[in-house]
Every structure is written in structure tokens, then in C-alpha cells.
N, C-alpha and C positions, 0 to 999 in steps of 0.2 A: 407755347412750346418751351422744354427743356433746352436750354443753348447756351454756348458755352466759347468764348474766343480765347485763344491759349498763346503764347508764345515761346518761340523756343532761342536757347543762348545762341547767338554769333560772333563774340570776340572772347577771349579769356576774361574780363572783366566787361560790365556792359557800361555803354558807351551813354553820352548827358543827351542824347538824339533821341526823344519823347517816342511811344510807340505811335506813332500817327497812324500808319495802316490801319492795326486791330482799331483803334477808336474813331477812326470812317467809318469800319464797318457796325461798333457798336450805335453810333450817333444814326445810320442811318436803318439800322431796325429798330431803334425807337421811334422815328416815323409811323411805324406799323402798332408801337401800342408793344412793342415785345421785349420781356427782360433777358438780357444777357450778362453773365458771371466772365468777369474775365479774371483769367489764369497768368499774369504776366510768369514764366517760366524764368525767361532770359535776367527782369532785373532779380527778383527774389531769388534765382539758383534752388530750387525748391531740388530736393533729393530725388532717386527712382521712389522710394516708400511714402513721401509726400504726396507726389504726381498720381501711386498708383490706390492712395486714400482720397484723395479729392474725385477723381473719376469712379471711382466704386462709388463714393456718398451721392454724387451727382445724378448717377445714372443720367445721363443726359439725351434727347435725343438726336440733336445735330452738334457736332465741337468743328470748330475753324482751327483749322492751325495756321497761324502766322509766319510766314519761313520766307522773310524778306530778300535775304542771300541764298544760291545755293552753296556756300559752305555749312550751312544749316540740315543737309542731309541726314547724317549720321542720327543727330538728334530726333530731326524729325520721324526718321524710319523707327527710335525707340519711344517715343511719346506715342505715335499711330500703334504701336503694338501693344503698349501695355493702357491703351485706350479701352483694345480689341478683347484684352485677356479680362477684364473688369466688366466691361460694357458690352458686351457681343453685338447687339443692336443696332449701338450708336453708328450713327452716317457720321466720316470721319471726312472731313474737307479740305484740304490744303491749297491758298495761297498765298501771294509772295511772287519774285522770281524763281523761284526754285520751281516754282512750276514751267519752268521753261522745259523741264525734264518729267511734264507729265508722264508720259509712259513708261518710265524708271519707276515713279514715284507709285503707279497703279500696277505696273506686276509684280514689284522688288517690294513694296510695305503693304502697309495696310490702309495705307487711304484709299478713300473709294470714288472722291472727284478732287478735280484741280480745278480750282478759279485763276483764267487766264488773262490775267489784262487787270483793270482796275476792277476793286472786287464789290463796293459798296453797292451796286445798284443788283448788279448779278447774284450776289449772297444773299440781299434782301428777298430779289426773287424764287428763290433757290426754296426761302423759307416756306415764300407764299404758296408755293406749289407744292410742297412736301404737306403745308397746313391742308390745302384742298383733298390729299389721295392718304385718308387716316391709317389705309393700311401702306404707306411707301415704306417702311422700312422692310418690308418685307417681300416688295414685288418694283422696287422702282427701276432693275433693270429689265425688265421685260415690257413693263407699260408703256415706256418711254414717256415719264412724267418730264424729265429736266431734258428732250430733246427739240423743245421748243426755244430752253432761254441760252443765249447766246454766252459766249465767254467761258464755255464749261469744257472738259474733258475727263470722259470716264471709260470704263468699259461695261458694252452692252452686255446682255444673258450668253454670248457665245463668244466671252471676252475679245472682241472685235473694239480694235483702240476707236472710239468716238471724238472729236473738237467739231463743237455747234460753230465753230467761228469767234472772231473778237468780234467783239461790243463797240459800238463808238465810245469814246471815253465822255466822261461827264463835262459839263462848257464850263470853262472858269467858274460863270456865277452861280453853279451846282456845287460848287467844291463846300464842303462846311468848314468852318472854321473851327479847329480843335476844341472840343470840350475837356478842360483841367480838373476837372469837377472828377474825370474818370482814373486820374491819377493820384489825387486825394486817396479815393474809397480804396484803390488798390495798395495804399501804403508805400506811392512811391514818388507824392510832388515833388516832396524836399531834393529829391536826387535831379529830376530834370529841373527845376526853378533853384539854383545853384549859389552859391556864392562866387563871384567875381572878382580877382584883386583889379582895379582900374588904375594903372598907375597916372599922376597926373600931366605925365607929359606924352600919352598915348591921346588924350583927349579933353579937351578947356569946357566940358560940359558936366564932367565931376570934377571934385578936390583930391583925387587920389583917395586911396582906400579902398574899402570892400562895397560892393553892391550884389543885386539880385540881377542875374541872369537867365536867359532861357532862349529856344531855338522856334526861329518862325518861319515858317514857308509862305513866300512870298510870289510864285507861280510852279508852275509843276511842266514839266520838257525841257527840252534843251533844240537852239535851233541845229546844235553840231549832230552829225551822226558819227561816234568814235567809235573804230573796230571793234576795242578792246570794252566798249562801254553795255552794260547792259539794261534797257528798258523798253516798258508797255507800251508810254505815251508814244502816239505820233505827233510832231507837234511841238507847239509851247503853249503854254495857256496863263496867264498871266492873270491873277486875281483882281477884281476889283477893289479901286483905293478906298472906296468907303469900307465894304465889309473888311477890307485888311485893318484899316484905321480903326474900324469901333475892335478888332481882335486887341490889335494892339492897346487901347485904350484897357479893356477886359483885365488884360495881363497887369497893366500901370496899376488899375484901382484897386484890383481884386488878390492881388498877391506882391506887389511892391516891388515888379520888374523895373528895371530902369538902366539897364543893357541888351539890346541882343544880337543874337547870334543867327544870320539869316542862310540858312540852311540849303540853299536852292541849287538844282544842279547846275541852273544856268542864271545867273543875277542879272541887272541891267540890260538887257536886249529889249526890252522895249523901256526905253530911255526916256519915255512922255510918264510913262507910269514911277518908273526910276527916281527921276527928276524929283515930280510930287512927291514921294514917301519921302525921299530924302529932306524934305521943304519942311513935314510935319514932323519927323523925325527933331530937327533941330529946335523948332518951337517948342514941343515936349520935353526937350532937354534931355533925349535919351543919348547914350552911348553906343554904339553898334558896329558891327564888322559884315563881312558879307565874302561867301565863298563862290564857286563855280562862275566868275566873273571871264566872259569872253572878253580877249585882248584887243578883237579888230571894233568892239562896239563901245571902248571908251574913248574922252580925250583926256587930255590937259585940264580942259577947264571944267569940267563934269566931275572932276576926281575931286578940281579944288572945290566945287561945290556940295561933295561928298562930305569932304575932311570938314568944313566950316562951321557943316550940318549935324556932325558928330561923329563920323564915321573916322575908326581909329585903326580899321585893315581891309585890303582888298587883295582878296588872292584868286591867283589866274590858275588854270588847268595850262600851263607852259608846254609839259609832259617832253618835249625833246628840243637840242639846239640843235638836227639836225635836219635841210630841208625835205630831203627822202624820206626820214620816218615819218614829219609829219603828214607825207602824202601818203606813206600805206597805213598811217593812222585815220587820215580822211579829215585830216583836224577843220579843214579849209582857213588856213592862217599860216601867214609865212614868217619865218626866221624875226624879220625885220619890225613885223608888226607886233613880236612878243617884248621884242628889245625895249622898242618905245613905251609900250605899256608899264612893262617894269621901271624903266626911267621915270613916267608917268605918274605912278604914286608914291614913287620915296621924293620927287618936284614938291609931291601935294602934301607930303608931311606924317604921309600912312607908312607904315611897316607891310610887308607880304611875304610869304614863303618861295619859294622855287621848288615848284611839285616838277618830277618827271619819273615815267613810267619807261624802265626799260627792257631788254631781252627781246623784243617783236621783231616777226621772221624779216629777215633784212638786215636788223641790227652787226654792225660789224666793229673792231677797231676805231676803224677811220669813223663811224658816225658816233662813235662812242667819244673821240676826243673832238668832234664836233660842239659837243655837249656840255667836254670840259669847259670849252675855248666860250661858248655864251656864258656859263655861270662862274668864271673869271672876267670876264666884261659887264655884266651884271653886278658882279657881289658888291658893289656900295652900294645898291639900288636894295637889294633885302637882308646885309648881312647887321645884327645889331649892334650899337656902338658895346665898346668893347665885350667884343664877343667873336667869333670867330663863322663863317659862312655855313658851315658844317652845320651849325647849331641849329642854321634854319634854311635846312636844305635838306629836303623830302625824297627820297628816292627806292623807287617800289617795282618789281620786276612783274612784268605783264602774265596777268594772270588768267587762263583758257573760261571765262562765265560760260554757260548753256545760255544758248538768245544769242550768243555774239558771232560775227564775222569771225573773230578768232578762235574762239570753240570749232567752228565749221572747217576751219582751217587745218587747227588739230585733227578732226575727223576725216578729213578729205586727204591729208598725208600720211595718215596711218600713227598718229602718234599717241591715238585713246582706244587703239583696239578696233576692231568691225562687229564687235557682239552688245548687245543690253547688257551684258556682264561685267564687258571691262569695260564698258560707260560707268557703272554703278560702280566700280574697285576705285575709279578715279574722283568719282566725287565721295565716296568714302577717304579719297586720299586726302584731299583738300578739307571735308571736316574738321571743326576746332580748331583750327589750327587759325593763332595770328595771323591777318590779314596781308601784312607786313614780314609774313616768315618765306624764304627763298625753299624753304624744302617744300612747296608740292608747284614748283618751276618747269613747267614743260619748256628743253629745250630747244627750240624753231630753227637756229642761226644756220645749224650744219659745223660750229664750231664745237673746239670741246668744251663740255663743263665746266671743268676749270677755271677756263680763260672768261667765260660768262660769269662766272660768279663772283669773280674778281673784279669787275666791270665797276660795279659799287665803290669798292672801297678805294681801287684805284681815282674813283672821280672825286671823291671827300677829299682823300692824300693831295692830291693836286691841286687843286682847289684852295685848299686851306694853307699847303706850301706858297702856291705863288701870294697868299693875302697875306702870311705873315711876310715873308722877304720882300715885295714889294711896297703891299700897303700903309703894313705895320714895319717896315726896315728894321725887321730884327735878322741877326747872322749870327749862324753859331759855327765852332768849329770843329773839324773830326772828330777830335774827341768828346767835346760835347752831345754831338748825335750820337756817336755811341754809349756814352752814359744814359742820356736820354731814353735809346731802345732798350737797353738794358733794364730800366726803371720799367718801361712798360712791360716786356715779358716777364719779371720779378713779379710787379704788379698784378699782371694776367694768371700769372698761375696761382697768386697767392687765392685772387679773388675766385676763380672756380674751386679751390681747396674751401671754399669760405672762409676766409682766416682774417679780411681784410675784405670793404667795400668802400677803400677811396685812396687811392692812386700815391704812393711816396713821391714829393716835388722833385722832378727833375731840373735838369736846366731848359728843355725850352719851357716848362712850365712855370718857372722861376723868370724866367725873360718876358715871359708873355702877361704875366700879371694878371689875368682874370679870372674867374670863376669857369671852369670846365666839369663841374664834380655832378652838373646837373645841368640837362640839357632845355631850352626855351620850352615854358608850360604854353601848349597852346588850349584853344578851348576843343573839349570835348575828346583830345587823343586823337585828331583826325591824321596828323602828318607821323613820317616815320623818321625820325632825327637819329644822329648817331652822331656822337662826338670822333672827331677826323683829326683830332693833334698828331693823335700818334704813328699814322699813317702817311701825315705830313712828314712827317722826317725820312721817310724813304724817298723824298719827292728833294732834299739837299742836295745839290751839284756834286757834294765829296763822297754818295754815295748810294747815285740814282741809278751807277750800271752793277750793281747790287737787287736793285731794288724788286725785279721782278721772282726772282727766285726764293727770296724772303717771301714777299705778298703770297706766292703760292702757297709755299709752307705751310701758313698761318691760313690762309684760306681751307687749303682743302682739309687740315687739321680738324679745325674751326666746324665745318661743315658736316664732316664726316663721325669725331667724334672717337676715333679708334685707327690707329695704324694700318689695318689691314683699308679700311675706309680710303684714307688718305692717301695712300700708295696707290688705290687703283685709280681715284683720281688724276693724283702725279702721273701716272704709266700714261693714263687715255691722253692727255694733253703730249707725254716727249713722243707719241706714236702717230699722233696728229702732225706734228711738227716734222716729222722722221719722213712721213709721207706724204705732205702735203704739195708739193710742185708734182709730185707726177698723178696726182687725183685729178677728176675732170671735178670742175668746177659744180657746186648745185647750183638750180635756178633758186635767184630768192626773190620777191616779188618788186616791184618797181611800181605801183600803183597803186590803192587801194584796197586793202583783203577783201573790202566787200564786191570788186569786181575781180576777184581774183578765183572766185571759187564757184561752184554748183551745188546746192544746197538741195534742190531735185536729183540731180544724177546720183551722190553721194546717197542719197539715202534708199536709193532703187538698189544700189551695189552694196550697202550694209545692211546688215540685219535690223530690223525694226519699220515701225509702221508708215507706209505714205502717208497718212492721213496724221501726221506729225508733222510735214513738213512745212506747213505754214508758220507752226510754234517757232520750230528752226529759224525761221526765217524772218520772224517778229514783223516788226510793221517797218 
């Protein structure tokens, strides 16, 4: 058969994160003996007149589309169309999570099945059975060819929404190990097999300098269930160390890897498996880091076992210092166990970020300086020698996925509409759009806008205030912060004029001595950093009961983009405040979203299909 696996863009720039989905699914219909073309869309950025010459020369009969996020909508809905306008025939496929919104994706575009869950085995069969019925392009909703294999959703001849169900997913030792061979022919190894600076006192296994990097997955699940979190697997599944080991080896001999970068949502939980890689890892003399690491499944002496081994970062999903969010996050990890952990590898010699995820319904004030109050007890634990906490301090306002407790949430309070319409205007909202951009922020709190938006910058400012007056005992005086802010808004307006893109020394930047002009490289762009100096100085005793009125200013300024913008911002917050003792109070949850809501009931009282509701409701 004609076939064809496509990819479509999901950050402004694409990310060093190899496409692993589409080459599952190519690695596993070559099982079958069958070629497939793939389209990387997202790294190549191929034009509309590119996209809509490849699919005309192709005529293809079945195209995958890859749509990992659903921020990927917008795209996806114009790839499936100008597939349709080329190709009429072609069976247009889409998955990814984005398929969590199958029936957006089947009445609102032009795709005409979702693969729900893992797709490799379900695609493959999707093929076989299109291969067996010569004429399915042209009767497969009627015949009910694909109503046998599981993991699918389409609509039948009397578009009636159809889900055969998920699939079990595939056992660890099914999983294939990425074939690179398929990023070669696409013209894009060089971009994921990367250059590395290693500096030499990240790690005693290089001399400093440059090396090859790239990203391994090393199991697939998470044992957490996080409201906000979105996926397939149920489970964790944990690869075997042989076939991880000959990957890894593959990567050593065959391309001159000798860092990596281990990609997992969930690293170390199973600590037998953990242990070994880290064992072989240091024999090899590789360099390596490791993300999605749970807090309550490390110690002390496992970390130092890590660092010994080569590992030069481990970073925790923290997500909040306060203990309430993390229960209606469902993190199952408390306060105290993130504390240790953070203590725990800057003991062992590692570096790590401080990730947190804020804005989730509950969120208030008080757990907002909850938040403050850990990553000022924390900051020697990730902040870099001269460097300031800021630098490396991730902070990302919780964003509504389709598949989450928090979508459901949104849905269930009325804050995405009741129609398939204003489903779709919302994840048209969220397309393209930085991952890390606060503008498609559904507010939950019941507070104003404003005061949420400012939630960020106020945790940087403080933060970074009490690390330089405390840690670094630098003091400036009134007039100095005033010159200071002065510099900054000089500076701020020069720089949106374009006229300037690096900051005139003030004096705390003159006091502070180090490099601010450019913020910690991490690998691949995964964290959201923002330099906090300036911010800091509204956080000085000589002029902190100042300071909130300024921060708005410049917030809702900042945000809006235009005066009339900004004003109604400002109005919603002094009307908030005007009336707020005689408002009855909202419920905001005290428990888990994912027991917070009905995911049946909700969809019986909105618009759209029951026979959805399992998607909804993932595994």
C-alpha cells in the first residue's frame, strides 16, 4: 500500500525530542513487509504549497497524522484538509493525544479515524484490514471493516461517534527500540544527535568540552496519576536492561553518542532496573541526565550512586510547595518528601531545576506564598553558583489537556462552553501557541485575572530578592532601587522599540556581578526560565508597599498589550477587591479533581457523544 506517516509542528521552534511515536509506528509496519514515507512536517516547517505538492505526487492511500499534543489542532485540522483537497480518497488518520478529542477531530476536520491509546500495533492492523477489503476506500463505513480492532474511533455510514475500546498497551518487551536510521533519510539526525557543551565540573566522565547527545526512553508510564497530566498508558512499564543496553550501545558505536538525555515521564521507580543502567552507564563512561524523576522513590545513597555513575542532573516534577495543591493535583508526595529530595542531589553533587505548575482550581494567595516559602528554602539546593534562582526556576500556569481531570473540570464548570463548537474555538485557542505562553490560561481560582497572572512574577521577585539580601548580602539603597527600576523600564521599552537587546548596568546589576543577559541552557528547551532581577527590587524593604501596584501595571500592560487591554484588567481586579467581603465565598476543591468531578453526568448534560465518554475519562 501507498502510506504515508506525517507530522505536524507543536512548539514555535521544534524541540531536540526525536519523533518516537511516528517511528513506532513506521518500525512496526515494516514488520509487515510495508513502506512508509514519512513527512516530518514539525522539524522541516515544510510550507502550505510544500505540504500540498508532496500529497498530490503521493496520492497516498492511508496518511497517519502524528498530533502528539493537542495544541496541534489548528494544524492538524489544516494538514487533514489540504490532504482531502489533493487526495479525496486518501483515509486520513490521526493519532497522538490529540486524539483525546476524537469527535472534535471527526466532525470539525477531515480526519476520518483516531488511533486511541498506543498506535503501533492498532495502525499496523488498521493496515492489514484495509489490505484484505480492496475496495475499503470506498465502503469502510458501512462494512464495518475496522469494527473489529480495538483502539479506534470513527464515524459509522449514519455518522454515529463509534470507540472499539483501548487496546492493552504493548508489555515492556514489545516496545522497539528507536530505529535512527529513520532520521538519517528524513534529513534530520544531526538535529536530535546534538552537540552538548559538558562542562567539566558537571561531570568527571568527560574533560569539558563538546560531545554528542541525544534522548532515550528508558520506560514508558508514570506510576503518579497527575490531574493536570495527560496520557494513554495505564501503568508503567519499564524496558528491559538488555535491549536498553544493546540501544544504548547502537547510539555509542553507530553515531558517537556519549551523553544522554533520558526523557521518561517517570525515571527511577523501579530502582532494580535504575540501579543497573546507572552501573553500565558509568562503565561506558557516558555522561547523562534524567527528568520526570519521582521524589518519594529516591535516597541519598542512590543519587550518590547516580552522580559516581555519570549522571550530572536529576530533576523532580516538584510542581508546588503547597500541601493542598498537591492533593488536588493527586501528586501522592508530600511537602517534606520534595524538600529532601531537592536537598538530596545538590548532597550528591547534581544540579536540578525547580519545576512548578501553577493557576489549579484551589490555587490562592496563601498557597501561592506557600510556594514562595519552599523555593527560598530550597534555592541553594538548585540555584547555580553565581547565578541567581530565577535562572533555574521553571514556572508554568496549568494548562486545561483533553484526557485530563482538569479539562473535565473545565467542562463540568462551564468554563469551555456546553457545544462541540466551543470545544473546538478552545483548542483552536491553545494552537501554536508556546507551551509556556500564559495567554490561552483558563482561569479556575474564582480570583481576578490579574492577581493570577501576577502570581509568576511575584514568586521570581521574591525569590530572588530574599537570595540576593540574604544569601548573597548584597543591600542597596532607595536610591539605588530607584535607579535600578528606572534602568529596567528604560531598558524594557527600548528593547520592545527594538532599539537594544541587553539591559544598561544598573546598580543591582553592577552589585551583583554576574552574567543575567542569558538565561541557564538546558537541554532540549524543556523548562520555562525568566530572569527575576528586576522584579526583585520591588521585593526591597524601602519599597515593597509600592510594590503591588507597580507589578500590576507592568503585568496587565505586559499581558494585554494596549491600554484599553490593561484598564479592564486593572477595573476586574479594583471590583474584585471593592466586593469581595460581601461575595459568598466559591467552593474550590479540597481533594483530588479526579474525585471531584463526573465525567458521565457531564457529558449526558453537554452536547456530544456518550460513547466518548471513556476517552474522556482515559484509563
Amino acid at each position: 500500500m501507498k502510506l504515508a506517516i506525517c507530522t505536524t509542528p507543536i512548539r514555535p521552534i521544534p524541540t531536540t525530542y526525536p519523533p518516537f511515536g511516528s517511528m513506532a509506528i513506521i518500525q512496526s509496519l515494516r514488520q509487515i513487509d510495508e513502506h512508509v514515507d514519512f513527512f516530518d512536517i514539525d522539524f522541516h516547517r515544510f510550507s502550505n504549497d510544500q505540504i500540498e505538492n508532496y500529497f498530490r505526487q503521493g496520492n497516498f492511500e492511508i496518511v497517519g497524522i502524528s498530533a502528539v499534543v493537542s495544541t496541534a489542532y489548528s494544524n492538524t485540522k489544516l494538514i487533514s484538509s489540504i490532504i482531502k483537497k489533493v487526495s479525496p480518497r486518501t483515509l486520513i488518520v490521526c493519532g497522538g493525544n490529540l486524539a483525546a478529542s476524537s469527535e472534535i477531530l471527526l466532525r470539525k476536520t477531515d480526519v476520518d479515524i483516531c488511533v486511541v491509546g498506543d498506535g503501533e500495533i492498532t495502525f499496523r492492523e488498521l493496515v492489514v484490514s484495509a489490505k484484505k477489503n480492496g475496495d475499503f476506500l470506498e465502503n469502510w463505513r458501512s462494512n464495518k471493516v475496522f469494527s473489529e480492532i480495538s483502539g479506534l474511533a470513527f464515524l459509522d455510514a449514519s455518522k454515529q461517534f463509534v470507540f472499539t475500546g483501548f487496546r492493552h498497551a504493548p508489555e515492556a518487551d514489545e516496545i522497539e527500540s528507536p530505529d535512527f536510521s529513520i532520521l538519517k533519510e528524513s534529513g534530520s539526525l544531526d538535529y536530535f544527535i546534538y552537540e552538548k557543551a559538558i562542562g567539566e565540573h558537571l561531570n568527571q566522565h568527560l574533560d569539558g568540552g563538546v560531545t554528542k547527545e541525544t534522548t532515550v526512553i528508558s520506560a514508558k508510564g508514570c506510576v503518579a496519576r497527575c490531574t493536570f497530566c495527560h496520557r494513554w498508558e495505564r501503568g508503567y512499564r519499564v524496558r528491559p536492561i538488555d535491549q536498553l543496553t544493546d540501544h544504548i550501545m547502537y547510539l555509542y558505536k553507530n553515531y558517537g553518542v556519549r551523553s544522554l538525555h533520558f526523557g521518561d515521564e517517570n525515571f527511577g521507580s523501579n530502582k532494580e532496573l535504575s540501579h543497573e543502567l546507572a552501573r553500565f552507564l558509568g562503565e561506558l563512561g557516558m555522561s547523562w541526565e534524567v527528568a520526570g524523576v519521582r521524589a518519594r522513590t529516591v535516597s541519598i545513597d542512590e543519587l550518590i550512586y547516580w552522580k559516581s555513575n555519570g549522571c550530572r542532573r536529576a530533576v523532580y516534577g516538584v510542581e508546588s510547595g503547597s500541601e493542598s495543591i498537591l492533593k488536588i493535583m493527586q501528586k501522592g508526595i508530600t511537602r517534606q518528601q520534595n524538600f529532601d529530595a531537592m536537598r538530596w542531589v545538590a548532597e550528591a553533587g547534581m544540579t536540578t531545576t525547580l519545576q512548578y505548575v501553577i493557576g489549579m482550581p484551589g490555587e490562592s494567595d496563601k498557597t501561592i506564598d506557600e510556594s514562595i516559602d519552599f523555593a527560598i528554602k530550597t534555592s541553594n539546593f538548585f540555584c547555580y553558583p553565581n547565578s541567581l534562582p530565577s535562572l533555574n526556576l521553571s514556572i508554568n500556569y496549568a494548562q486545561a489537556l483533553p484526557g485530563t481531570p482538569l479539562y473535565e473540570f473545565a467542562r463540568e464548570n462551564g468554563y469551555l462552553g456546553s457545544t462541540i463548537e466551543s470545544e473546538e474555538d478552545y483548542l483552536i485557542q491553545i494552537s501554536n501557541l508556546d507551551a509556556y505562553s500564559s495567554d490561552h490560561f483558563i482561569n479556575y481560582t474564582g480570583l481576578p485575572l490579574l492577581k493570577v497572572l501576577m502570581w509568576r512574577y511575584r514568586m521570581i521577585g521574591m525569590i530572588d530578592s530574599h537570595y540576593i539580601q540574604n544569601e548573597m548580602g548584597i543591600s542597596l539603597s532607595g536610591i539605588e532601587i530607584l535607579r535600578s527600576l528606572w534602568s529596567a523600564l528604560i531598558s524594557a521599552v527600548l528593547f520592545r522599540a527594538g532599539k537594544i537587546h541587553i539591559a544598561p548596568k544598573s546598580p543591582l546589576i553592577k552589585k551583583l556581578s554576574i552574567n543575567l543577559d542569558g538565561a541557564i541552557q538546558h537541554s532540549a528547551g524543556y523548562f520555562n526560565i525568566s530572569k527575576g532581577a528586576q522584579f526583585s527590587l520591588l521585593y526591597f524593604a524601602q519599597i515593597r508597599w509600592i510594590a503591588y501596584p507597580l507589578l500590576a501595571s507592568f503585568v496587565a500592560w505586559n499581558q494585554s498589550k494596549s491600554i484599553f487591554g490593561a484598564l479592564k484588567l486593572i477595573g476586574g481586579h479594583l471590583m474584585w477587591s471593592i466586593t469581595r467581603r460581601i461575595r459568598s465565598k466559591s467552593e474550590v476543591p479540597v481533594r483530588s479533581l479526579r474525585k471531584s468531578i463526573d465525567v458521565t453526568s457531564t457529558t449526558e448534560r453537554l452536547e456530544g457523544s456518550i460513547a466518548m465518554t471513556p476517552i474522556r475519562m482515559g484509563r
